[in-house]
C-alpha positions as CSV (number, residue, x, y, z in Angstrom):
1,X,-34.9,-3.1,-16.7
2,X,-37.0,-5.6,-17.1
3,X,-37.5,-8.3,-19.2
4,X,-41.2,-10.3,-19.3
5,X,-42.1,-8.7,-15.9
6,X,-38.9,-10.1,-14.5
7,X,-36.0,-7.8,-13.0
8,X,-32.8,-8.3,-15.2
9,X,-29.9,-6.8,-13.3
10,X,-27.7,-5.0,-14.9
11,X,-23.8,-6.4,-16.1
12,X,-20.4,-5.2,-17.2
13,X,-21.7,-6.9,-20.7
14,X,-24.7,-4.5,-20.9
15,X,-22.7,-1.2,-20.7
16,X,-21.7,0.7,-24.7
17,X,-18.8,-0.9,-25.0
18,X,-17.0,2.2,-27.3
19,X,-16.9,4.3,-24.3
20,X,-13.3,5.2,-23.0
21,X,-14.0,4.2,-19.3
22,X,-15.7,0.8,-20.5
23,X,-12.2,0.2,-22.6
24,X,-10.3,0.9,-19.5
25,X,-11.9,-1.5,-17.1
26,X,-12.0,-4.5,-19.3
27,X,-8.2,-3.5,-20.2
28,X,-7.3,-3.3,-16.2
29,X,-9.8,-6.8,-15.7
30,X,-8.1,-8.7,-18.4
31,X,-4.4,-7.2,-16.8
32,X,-5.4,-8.5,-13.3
33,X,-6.4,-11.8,-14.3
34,X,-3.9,-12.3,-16.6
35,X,-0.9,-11.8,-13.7
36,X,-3.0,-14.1,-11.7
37,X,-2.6,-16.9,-14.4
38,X,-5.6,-16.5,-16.4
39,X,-9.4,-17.2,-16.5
40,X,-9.5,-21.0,-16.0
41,X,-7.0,-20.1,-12.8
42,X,-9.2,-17.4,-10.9
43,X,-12.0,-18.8,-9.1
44,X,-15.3,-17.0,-8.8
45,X,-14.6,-14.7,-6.1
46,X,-11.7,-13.3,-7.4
47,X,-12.8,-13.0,-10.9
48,X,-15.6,-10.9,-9.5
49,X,-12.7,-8.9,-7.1
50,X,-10.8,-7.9,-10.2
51,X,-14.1,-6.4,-11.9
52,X,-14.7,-4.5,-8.8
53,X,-11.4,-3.1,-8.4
54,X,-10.7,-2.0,-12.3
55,X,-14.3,-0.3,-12.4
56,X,-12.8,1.4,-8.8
57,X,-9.3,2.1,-10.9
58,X,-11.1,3.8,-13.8
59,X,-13.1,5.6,-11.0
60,X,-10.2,7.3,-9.4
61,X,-8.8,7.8,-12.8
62,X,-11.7,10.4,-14.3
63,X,-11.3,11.9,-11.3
64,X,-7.4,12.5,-10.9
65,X,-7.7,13.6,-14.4
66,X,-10.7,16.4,-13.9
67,X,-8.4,17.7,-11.1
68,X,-5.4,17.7,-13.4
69,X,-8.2,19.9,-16.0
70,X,-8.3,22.3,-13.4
71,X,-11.7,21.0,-12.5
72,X,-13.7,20.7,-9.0
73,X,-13.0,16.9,-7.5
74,X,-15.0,15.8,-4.4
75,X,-12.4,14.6,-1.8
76,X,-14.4,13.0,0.3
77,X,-16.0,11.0,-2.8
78,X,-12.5,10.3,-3.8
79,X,-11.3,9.0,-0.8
80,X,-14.6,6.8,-0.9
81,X,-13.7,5.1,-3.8
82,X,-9.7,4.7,-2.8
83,X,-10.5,3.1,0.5
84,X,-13.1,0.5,-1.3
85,X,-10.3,0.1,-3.6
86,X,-7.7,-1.1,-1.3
87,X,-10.2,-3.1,0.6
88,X,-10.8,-4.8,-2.6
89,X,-7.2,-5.3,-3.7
90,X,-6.9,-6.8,-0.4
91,X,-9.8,-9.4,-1.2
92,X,-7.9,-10.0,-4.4
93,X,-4.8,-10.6,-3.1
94,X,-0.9,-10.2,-5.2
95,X,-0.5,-11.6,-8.2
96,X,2.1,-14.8,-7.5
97,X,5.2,-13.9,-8.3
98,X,7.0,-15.3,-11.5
99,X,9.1,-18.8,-11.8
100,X,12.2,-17.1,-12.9
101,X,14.0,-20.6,-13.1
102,X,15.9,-21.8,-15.4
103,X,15.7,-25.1,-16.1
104,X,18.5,-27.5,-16.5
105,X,18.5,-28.0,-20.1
106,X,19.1,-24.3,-20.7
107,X,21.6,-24.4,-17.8
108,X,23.0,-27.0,-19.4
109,X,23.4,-25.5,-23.0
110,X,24.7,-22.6,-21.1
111,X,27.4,-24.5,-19.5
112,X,28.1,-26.0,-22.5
113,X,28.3,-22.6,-25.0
């Protein structure tokens, strides 16, 4: 690809973005984030973790699914893919877990109902 004589890499944003898989990833990408507050609250890195690791999801995905059609899946490719995963989920890190607080006005209208 290249644009002027200059090399133009290849994004997320370039991909058809009617295809199932494509659907998927951004779905799981968005879903990631989200639990880990939002755009404006995931730096750079992990922004670019979550990508990696929904494209890796929607990988293992097809392929669990053409061994559930009765179809040929290569282990060792699997496998691949669910290592890199886990590495990357690593790099990512867990979602922080939610402030189930209440706060004291509701406690208080519940001590007072």
């Amino acid at each position: 690809m290249t644009r002027n004589g200059k090399l133009r890499l290849p994004s997320l944003d370039n991909l058809d973005r009617r295809t199932a898989a494509y659907r998927d990833a951004m779905d799981l990408i968005d879903r990631v984030i989200g639990e880990r507050g939002g755009r404006d609250q995931v730096d750079v890195v992990r922004a670019a973790s979550a990508e990696t690791w929904s494209v890796l999801t929607t990988q293992l995905r097809a392929l669990q699914v053409q061994w559930l059609n009765g179809e040929c899946v290569d282990w060792s490719e699997f496998t691949t893919i669910a290592n890199a995963r886990r590495r990357e989920g690593e790099t990512l890190g867990n979602p922080q877990p939610k402030d189930v607080t209440i706060s004291l006005r509701d406690q208080m209208r519940g001590a007072a109902s």
